[in-house]
Every structure is written in structure tokens, then in C-alpha cells.
C-alpha positions as CSV (number, residue, x, y, z in Angstrom):
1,X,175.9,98.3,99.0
2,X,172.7,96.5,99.5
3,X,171.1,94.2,96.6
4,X,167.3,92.7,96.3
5,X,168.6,89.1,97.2
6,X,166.7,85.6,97.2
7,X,167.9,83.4,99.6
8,X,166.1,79.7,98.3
9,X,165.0,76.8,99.6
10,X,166.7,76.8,103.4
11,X,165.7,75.7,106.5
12,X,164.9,79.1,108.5
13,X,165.5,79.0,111.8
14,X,164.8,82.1,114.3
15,X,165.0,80.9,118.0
16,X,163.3,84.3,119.0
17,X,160.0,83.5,117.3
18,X,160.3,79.6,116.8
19,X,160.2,79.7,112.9
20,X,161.7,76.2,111.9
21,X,160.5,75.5,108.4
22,X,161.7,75.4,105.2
23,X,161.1,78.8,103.4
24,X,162.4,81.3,101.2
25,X,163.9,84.5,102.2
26,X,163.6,87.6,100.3
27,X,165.7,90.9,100.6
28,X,165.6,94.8,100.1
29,X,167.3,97.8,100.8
30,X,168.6,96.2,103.8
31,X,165.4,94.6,105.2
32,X,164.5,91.5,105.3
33,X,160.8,92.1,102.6
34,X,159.5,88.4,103.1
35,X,159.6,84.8,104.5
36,X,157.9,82.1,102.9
37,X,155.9,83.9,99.8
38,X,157.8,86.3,98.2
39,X,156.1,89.0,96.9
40,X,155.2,88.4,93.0
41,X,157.4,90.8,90.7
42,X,160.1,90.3,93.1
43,X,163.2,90.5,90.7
44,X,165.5,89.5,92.6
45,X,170.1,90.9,91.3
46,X,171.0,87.7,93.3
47,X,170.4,84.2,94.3
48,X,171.8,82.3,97.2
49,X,170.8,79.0,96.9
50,X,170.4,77.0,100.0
51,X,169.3,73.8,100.1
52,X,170.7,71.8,102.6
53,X,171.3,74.9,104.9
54,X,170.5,76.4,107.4
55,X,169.0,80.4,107.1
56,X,169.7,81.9,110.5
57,X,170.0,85.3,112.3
58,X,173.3,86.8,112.3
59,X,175.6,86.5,115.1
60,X,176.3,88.8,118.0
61,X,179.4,88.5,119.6
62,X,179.4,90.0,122.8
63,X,183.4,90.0,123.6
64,X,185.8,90.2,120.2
65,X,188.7,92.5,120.5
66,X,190.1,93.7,117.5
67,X,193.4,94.7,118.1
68,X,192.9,98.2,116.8
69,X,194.3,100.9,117.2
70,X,197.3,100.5,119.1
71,X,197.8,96.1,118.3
72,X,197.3,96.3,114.3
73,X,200.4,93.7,114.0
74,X,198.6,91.3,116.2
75,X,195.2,92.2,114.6
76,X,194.1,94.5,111.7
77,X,190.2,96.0,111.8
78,X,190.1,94.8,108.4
79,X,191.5,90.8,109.2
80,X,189.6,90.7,111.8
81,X,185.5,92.0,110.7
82,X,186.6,89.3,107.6
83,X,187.4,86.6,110.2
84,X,183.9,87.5,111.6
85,X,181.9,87.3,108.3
86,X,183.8,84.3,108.0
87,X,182.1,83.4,111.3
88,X,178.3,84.1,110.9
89,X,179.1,87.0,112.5
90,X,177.4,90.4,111.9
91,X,177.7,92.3,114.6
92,X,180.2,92.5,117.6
93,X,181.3,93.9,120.9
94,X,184.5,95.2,121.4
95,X,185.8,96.6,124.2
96,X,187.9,99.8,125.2
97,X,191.6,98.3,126.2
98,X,192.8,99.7,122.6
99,X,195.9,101.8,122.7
100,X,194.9,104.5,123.3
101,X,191.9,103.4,125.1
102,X,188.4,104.0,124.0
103,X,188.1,107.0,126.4
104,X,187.8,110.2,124.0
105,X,184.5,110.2,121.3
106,X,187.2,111.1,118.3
107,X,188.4,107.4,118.6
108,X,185.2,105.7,119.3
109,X,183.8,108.2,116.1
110,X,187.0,106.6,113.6
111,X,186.2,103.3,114.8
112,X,183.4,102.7,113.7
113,X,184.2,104.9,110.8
114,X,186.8,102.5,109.9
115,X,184.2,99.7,110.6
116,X,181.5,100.8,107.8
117,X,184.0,101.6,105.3
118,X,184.9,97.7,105.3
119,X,180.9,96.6,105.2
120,X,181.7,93.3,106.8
121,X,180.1,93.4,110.3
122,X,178.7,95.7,112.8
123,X,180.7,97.2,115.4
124,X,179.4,98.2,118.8
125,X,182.6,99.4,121.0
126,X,182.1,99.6,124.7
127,X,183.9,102.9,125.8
128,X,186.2,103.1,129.3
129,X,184.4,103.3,132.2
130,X,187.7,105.6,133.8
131,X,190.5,107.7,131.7
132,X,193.0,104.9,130.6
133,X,191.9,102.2,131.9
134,X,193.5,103.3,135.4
135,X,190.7,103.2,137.4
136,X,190.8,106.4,139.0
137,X,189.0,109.6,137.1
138,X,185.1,108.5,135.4
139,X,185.2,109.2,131.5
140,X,182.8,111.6,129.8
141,X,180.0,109.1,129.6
142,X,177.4,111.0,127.8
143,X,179.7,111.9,125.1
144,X,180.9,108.5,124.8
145,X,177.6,107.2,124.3
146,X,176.7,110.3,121.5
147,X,179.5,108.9,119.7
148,X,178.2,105.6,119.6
149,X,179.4,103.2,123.1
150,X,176.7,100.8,124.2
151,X,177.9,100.4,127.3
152,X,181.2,100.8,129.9
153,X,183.6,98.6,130.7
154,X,187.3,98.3,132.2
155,X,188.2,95.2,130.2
156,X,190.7,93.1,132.2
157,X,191.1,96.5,134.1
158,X,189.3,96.0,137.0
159,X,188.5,99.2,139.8
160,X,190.3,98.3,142.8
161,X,188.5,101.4,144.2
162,X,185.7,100.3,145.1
163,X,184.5,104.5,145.8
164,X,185.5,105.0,142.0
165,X,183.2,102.0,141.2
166,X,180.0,102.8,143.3
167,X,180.5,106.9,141.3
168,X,180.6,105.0,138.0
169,X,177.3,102.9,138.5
170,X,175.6,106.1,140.3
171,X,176.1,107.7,136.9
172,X,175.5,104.9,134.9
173,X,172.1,104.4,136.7
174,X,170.5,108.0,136.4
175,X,171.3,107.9,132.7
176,X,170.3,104.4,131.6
177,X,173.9,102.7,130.6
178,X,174.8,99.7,131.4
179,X,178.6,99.2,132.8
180,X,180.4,95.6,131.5
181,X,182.4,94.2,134.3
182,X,184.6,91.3,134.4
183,X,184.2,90.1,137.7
184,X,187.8,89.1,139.1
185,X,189.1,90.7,142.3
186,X,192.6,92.5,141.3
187,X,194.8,91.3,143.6
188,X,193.4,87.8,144.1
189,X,193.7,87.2,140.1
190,X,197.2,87.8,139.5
191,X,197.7,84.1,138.9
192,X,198.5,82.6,135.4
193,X,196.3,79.2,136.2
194,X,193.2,78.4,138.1
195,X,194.3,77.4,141.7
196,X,193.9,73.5,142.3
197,X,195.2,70.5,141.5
198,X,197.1,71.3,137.5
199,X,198.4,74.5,138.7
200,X,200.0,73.1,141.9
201,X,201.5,70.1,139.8
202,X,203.0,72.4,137.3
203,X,204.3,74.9,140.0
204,X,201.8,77.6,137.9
205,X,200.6,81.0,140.5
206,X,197.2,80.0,141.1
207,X,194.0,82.4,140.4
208,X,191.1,81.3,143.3
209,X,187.5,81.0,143.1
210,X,187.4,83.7,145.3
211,X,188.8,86.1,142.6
212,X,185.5,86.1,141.1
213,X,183.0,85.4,143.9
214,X,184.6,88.6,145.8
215,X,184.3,90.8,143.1
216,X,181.0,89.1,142.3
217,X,179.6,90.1,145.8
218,X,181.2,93.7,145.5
219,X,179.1,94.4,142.4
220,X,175.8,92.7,143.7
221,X,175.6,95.1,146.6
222,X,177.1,98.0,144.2
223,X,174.2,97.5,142.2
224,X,171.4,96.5,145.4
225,X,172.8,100.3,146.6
226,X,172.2,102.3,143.2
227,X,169.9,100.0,140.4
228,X,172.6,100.0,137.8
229,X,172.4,97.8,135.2
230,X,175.5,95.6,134.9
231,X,176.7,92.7,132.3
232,X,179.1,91.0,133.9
233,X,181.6,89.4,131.4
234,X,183.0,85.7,131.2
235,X,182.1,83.6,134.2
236,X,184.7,81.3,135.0
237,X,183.3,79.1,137.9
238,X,180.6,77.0,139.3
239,X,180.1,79.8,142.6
240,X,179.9,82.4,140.6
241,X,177.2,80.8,138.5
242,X,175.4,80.0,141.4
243,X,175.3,84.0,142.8
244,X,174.4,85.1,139.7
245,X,171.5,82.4,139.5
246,X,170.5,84.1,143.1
247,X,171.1,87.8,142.2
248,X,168.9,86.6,139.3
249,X,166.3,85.7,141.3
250,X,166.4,88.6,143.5
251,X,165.5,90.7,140.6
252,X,169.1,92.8,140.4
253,X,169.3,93.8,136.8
254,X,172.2,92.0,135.9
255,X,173.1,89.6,132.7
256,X,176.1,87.6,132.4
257,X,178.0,85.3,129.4
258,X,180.5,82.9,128.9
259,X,183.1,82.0,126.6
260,X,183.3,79.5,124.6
261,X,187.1,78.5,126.1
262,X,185.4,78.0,129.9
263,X,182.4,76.1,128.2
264,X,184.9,73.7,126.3
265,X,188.0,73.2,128.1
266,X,189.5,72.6,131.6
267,X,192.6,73.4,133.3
268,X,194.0,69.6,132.6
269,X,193.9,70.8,129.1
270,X,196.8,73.0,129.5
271,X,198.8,69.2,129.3
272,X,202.2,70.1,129.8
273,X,202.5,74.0,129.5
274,X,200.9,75.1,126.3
275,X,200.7,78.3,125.8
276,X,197.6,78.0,123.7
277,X,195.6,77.3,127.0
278,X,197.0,80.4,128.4
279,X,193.5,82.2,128.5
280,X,191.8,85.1,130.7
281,X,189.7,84.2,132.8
282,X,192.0,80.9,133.2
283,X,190.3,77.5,132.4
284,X,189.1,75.8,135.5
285,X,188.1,72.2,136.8
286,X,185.5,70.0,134.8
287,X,182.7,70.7,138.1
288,X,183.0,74.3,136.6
289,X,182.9,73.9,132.9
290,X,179.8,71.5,133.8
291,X,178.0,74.1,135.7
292,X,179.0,76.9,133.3
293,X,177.4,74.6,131.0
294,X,174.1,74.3,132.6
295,X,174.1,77.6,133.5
296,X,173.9,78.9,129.8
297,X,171.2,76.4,128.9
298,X,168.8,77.5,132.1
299,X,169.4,80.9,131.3
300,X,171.7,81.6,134.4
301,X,174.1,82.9,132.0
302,X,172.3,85.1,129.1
303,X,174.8,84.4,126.3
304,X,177.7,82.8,124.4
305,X,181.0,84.8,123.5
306,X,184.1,84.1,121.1
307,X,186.3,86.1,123.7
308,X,188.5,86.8,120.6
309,X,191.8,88.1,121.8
310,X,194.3,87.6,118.6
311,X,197.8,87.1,119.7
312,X,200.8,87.3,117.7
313,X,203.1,84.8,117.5
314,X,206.3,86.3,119.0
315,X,203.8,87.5,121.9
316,X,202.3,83.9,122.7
317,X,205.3,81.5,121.8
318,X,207.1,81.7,125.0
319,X,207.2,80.0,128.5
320,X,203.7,79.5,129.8
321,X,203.7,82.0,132.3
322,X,205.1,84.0,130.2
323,X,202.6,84.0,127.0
324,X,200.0,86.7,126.5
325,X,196.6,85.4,127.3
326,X,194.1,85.4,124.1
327,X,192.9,82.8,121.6
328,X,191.2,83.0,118.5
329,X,187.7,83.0,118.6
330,X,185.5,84.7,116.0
331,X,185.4,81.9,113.4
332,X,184.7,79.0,116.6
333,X,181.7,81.2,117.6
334,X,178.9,79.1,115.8
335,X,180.8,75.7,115.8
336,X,181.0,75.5,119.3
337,X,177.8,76.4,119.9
338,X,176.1,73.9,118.2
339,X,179.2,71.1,119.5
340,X,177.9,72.6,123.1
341,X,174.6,71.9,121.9
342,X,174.7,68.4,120.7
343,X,177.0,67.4,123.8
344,X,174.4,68.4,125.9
345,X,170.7,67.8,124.4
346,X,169.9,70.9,123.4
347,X,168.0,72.3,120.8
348,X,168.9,73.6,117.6
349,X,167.2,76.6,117.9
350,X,167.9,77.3,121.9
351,X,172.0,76.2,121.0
352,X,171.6,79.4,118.0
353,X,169.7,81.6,120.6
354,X,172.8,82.2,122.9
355,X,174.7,83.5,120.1
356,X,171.4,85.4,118.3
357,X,169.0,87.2,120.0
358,X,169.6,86.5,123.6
359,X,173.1,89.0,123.4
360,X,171.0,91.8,121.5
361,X,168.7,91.2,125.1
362,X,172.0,92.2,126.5
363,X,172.4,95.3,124.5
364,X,168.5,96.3,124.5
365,X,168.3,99.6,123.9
366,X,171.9,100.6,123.4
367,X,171.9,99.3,119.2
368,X,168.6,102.0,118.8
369,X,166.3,100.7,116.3
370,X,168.1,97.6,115.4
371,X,167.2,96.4,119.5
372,X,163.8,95.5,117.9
373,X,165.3,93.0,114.9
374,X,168.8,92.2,115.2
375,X,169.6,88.3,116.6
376,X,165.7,88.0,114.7
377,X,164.4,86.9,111.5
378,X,161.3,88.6,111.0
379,X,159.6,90.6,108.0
380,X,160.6,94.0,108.2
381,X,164.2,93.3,110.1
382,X,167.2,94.2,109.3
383,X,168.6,91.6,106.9
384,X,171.7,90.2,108.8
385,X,171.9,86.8,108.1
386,X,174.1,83.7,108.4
387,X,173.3,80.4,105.9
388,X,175.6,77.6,107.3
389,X,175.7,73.6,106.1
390,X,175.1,72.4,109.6
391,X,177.1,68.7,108.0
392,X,179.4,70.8,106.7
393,X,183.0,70.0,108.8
394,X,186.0,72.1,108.2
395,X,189.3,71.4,110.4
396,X,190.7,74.2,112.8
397,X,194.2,74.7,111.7
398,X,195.8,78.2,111.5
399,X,196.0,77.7,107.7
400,X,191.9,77.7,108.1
401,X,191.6,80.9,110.3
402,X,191.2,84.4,108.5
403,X,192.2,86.1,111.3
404,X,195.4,87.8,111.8
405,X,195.8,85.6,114.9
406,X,196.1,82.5,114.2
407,X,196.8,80.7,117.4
408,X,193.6,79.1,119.4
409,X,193.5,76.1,122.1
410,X,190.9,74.3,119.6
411,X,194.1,73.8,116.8
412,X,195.4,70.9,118.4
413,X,198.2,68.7,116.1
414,X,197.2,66.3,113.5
415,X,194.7,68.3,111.5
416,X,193.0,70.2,114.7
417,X,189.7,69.8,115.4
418,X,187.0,69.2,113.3
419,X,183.8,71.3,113.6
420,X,180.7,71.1,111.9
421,X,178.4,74.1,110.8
422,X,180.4,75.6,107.8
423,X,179.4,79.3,107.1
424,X,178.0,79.3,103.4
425,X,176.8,83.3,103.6
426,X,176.8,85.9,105.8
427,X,174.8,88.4,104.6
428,X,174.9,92.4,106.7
429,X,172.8,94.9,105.8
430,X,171.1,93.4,103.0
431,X,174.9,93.0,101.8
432,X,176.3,90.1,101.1
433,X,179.9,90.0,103.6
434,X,181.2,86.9,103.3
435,X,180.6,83.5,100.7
436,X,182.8,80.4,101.0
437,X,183.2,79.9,97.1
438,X,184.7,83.6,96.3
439,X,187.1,83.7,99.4
């Protein structure tokens, strides 16, 4: 339930409009009521003090799977919307390969039933683009999107048919949705490792460049042939940042992201078959990870994603080959962000933008009324918030991670690593979802 909240002496920070200053920030039935001068009589039922913090936007994953229905002993809704309070997080993407799939409105309607009962983060689902995943027979789109979907995807299901495929975007153009796509050809990516030098010296099947820069050109002239709007989901490489940045300037109405595995790791990092690096899309050379890395700071690539995939132990402790991709992601979201930040010379403010406004530009009109506040700070808003200690360092360790999955590539031995930015509040709805000091 939402409280009248004061939120005191932080440094607010909203990439969408510029705001940098220190200022208080007063809340309401859910709104955000002022910035800077609160309105006198303002009474607030709690105070979150915040000196030394940062006050910023709440963060929109665009790519967290949360393991229900059909996973719950790999992932729990509940374990998992904590894990992303923990994060910052207050609202998320998740997308349709549950079991069952996300194909019928019933189970898209008791997920996010499910999802507001536990008042930790808001939950967008993406519904199947086909029945099952299987690529063959286009869902009841319409009703999918009544019930709540902001978009269709086929996960790591990809449409070998490429008939099927040009249907789905028809459809999806003459009613306004917007179809997620991962672009990987399915039979060039049945690899466990990116093709090149690591994969060859570890005898590891090899997924090309070509996996994604065919399916890449597939979609473009899909979409030059209809107008559908497409987000196309986890680059992987330095050629397919380069068509999008072309497609881009075409005009196609396309958007893109990036996970924060590909922005942080290469394929050397696998060392000598850990299973933690077992990841989908698989990490590639540095040339990549450097150009996925410009990419999201030119605005090539629209926005930063956890790719949360939790993985249970029995599932990922076994030969590399043999391991379930997924990692951990939800409570790396913001930390990484701002370590790709600093690494790189950029901005506060542009670093927080990947991961704030610039995914609810992805989602645009799909989240309604909340397209015109969410990812913002601004009088009036929706109060989702996130107060961090950007000195703050905490050490990645599974003992660390609220998530029921507790295995990630960033937990190395010795401690793991150390990230700054330590999530103080996290505040949804005008209610306050997560606080370090009662959890």
C-alpha cells in the first residue's frame, strides 16, 4: 500500500530531463507530489533519509525470466521480483518460454495476478508470437495484448519459417505491436561457444557471426516489406551492431539491447570450461564486446538488460557443453551499468539512462499511461524509485544474491567481484519494496 513518503537530502538524478541536484523528493498516493520544495503541511508517515545517495528512476529491465510457471525450483515469482527490488528494479520484461508458454490470456492474466499480490516490481510479460513456442500457428494476439502482453516474442525460439515470420509481423504491423526477436539463425546457432579461436582450443561446437547477421538481414527486409515494429534482443557481435547502426539510419523502426554478460565478458573468460560462462547468446571476442560497448553509448543499441536466466544447481553443474545456459542478472543490473560507465567515460546520468528511460522508449505505448513517466523523475510520475550509495561496494557471492539462482559468471572465487552502487531503497508505486537495513 502506498505511504506519503519524504525521501531527504539526495542527489536526484533523471537522465530523461537532466535534473542533477541535490533535492528532496516528496511522495503521494503513488505519485511522485514534488521535487525540491515540498509542499508546506506535507506530513509526511515516512522518511528515507539520503544523504550521500543517489535518488534515481527505477529500473526497467528489458530481459529477466522468472522461472514461473513451469521452472519454480530454479526460480519462484516471489525470489525473484525480491531479487529485483533488491536491484533497483521496478519494472521488468519477461518473456513467454514459461511452461506452459505464455500463449493463452488465462496465464498471462495469473501472472501478473501473482505479480501485484507480492508489490515488489512491475511485470510486463511478452506473450508467444506462435502456439508453444513451435513456430508454426500465430497466437491470438489481440487477446494477448487485452490481457496485458506488451509485445511478442519466441524467446530463444526462433521461426525457422520464414512465411510464419513475415504473417506474424503483417499482423503485428496493422495493429501497432511490436514483435521481440532474438536474432540468431536456428540452424547456424546450435553451437555451445562463439566460433573462433577459445572454442576451437577447447574442441567447443562453434556458434558464427553469421548466426546473427543472417537472421539480422532476414528481419531488416521482413520489416522493409511490412513496417513492423521490431526489438531485437541481445546483440552479440560487432556486424550485427554495425547493420543495426545502418537499419537505424535507414529509418526501419527497430530498437535493439544488450546484456550486461556480452558488454562485460569475452569468450577467453570461459578459462577452462566453466560452466558459469555458459550463456545465450554465447560471449564473443574482445573486438565485439568493444563495439557492443560503443554501440550502447551512441545509441546504436537502445538499452541495457540483466538477461536473468536463474539456473539451478543440478541443471548448471555439469560438463560445459552440457550446462543450461543462464546467469544471474537482476541484482548486477545497476552495478554494471555504472562499472560500464566508468570503464568507458561516460556520464552518470547517460550510464543510468540505458537502464531508465531509454527501455520504457522501447516499450512506448505498450505500459499505457505509465509510457509518459516511468524510467522519469518528474512531478506528477509515478513514484518508482531507486536510492543507491553510488561508494557503496558489496561483493558478488551467491551468499549475497536474493535470487533463487544463485550462479552468475560475475561470482568468481576469493570473495567475487566487488561492485559499487549498493541499492539503499527501492521504492514502487509510492511503496516502499525493498530497504537494505530490514532485509
Amino acid at each position: 500500500m502506498s505511504i506519503r513518503a519524504l525521501i531527504r537530502h539526495g542527489r536526484v538524478v533523471d537522465p530523461a530531463s537532466g535534473r542533477d541536484e541535490t533535492a528532496d523528493v516528496a511522495l503521494a498516493e503513488g505519485r511522485i507530489v514534488a521535487i525540491g520544495r515540498v509542499p508546506e503541511g506535507f506530513a509526511p508517515e515516512r522518511v528515507i533519509e539520503a544523504a550521500g545517495c543517489i535518488v534515481a528512476p527505477g529500473l526497467v529491465d528489458l530481459a529477466a525470466r522468472l522461472r514461473e510457471p513451469g521452472h519454480e525450483h530454479e526460480g519462484l515469482l516471489e525470489s525473484e521480483l525480491q531479487a529485483a527490488a533488491a536491484g533497483g528494479v521496478t519494472s521488468l520484461v519477461c518473456p513467454p518460454d514459461t511452461d506452459p508458454a505464455l500463449d493463452e490470456p488465462g496465464l498471462v492474466e495469473m501472472l501478473k495476478f501473482r505479480a501485484r499480490q507480492l508489490s515488489r516490481c512491475r511485470l510486463f510479460p511478452l506473450g508467444a508470437l506462435t502456439r508453444g513456442l513451435k513456430g508454426e500457428a500465430l497466437t491470438e494476439m489481440s487477446e494477448l495484448t487485452r490481457a496485458g502482453c506488451v509485445g511478442f516474442s519466441q524467446a530463444e525460439d526462433g521461426v525457422a519459417d520464414t512465411q510464419v515470420l513475415l504473417r506474424a509481423l503483417q499482423y503485428a504491423a496493422t495493429f501497432g505491436y511490436t514483435v521481440w526477436l532474438r536474432p540468431q539463425d536456428r540452424w547456424l546457432g546450435k553451437g555451445v561457444a562463439a566460433s573462433g579461436p577459445v572454442a576451437t582450443r577447447l574442441g567447443l561446437s562453434g556458434v558464427p557471426v553469421a548466426a546473427e547477421t543472417v537472421a539480422l538481414y532476414t528481419i531488416f527486409e521482413l520489416v522493409r516489406a511490412t513496417g513492423a515494429r521490431v526489438h531485437l534482443c541481445r546483440l552479440s557481435s560487432a556486424a550485427g551492431v554495425a547493420l543495426v547502426r545502418t537499419a537505424k539510419a535507414e529509418g526501419l523502426p527497430v530498437t535493439a539491447d544488450v546484456s550486461i554478460n556480452s558488454l562485460h565478458l569475452i569468450d577467453a573468460d570461459i578459462g577452462f570450461f566453466n560452466p558459469a560462462m555458459r550463456l545465450t547468446p554465447p560471449l564473443r571476442q574482445a573486438r565485439d564486446r568493444d563495439a557492443l560497448s560503443a554501440g550502447l553509448a551512441d545509441g546504436t543499441i537502445d538499452a541495457l538488460v540483466s538477461d536473468h536466466m536463474p539456473v539451478g544447481r543440478d541443471e548448471k553443474m555439469l560438463p560445459f557443453a552440457e550446462a543450461v545456459p543462464g546467469a544471474t542478472g537482476l541484482e548486477l543490473l545497476l552495478g554494471l551499468a555504472l562499472k560500464w560507465g566508468e570503464s568507458n567515460g561516460v556520464a552518470l546520468a547517460q550510464a543510468l539512462a540505458t537502464v531508465t528511460c531509454h527501455p520504457v522508449r522501447v516499450l512506448g505505448g505498450a505500459i499505457g499511461s505509465l509510457a509518459d513517466s516511468a524510467g522519469r523523475l518528474v512531478e506528477g510520475g509515478v513514484a518508482d524509485l531507486c536510492v543507491f550509495d553510488p561508494q557503496g561496494s558489496w561483493a558478488v557471492t551467491p551468499e549475497a544474491l536474493r535470487s533463487q539462482g544463485k550462479h552468475t559468471p560475475f561470482a568468481f572465487e576469493h570473495g567475487g567481484m566487488h561492485l559499487r552502487a549498493r541499492v539503499r531503497s527501492t521504492v514502487v508505486a509510492g511503496t516502499v519494496a525493498w530497504e537494505a537495513n530490514a532485509n
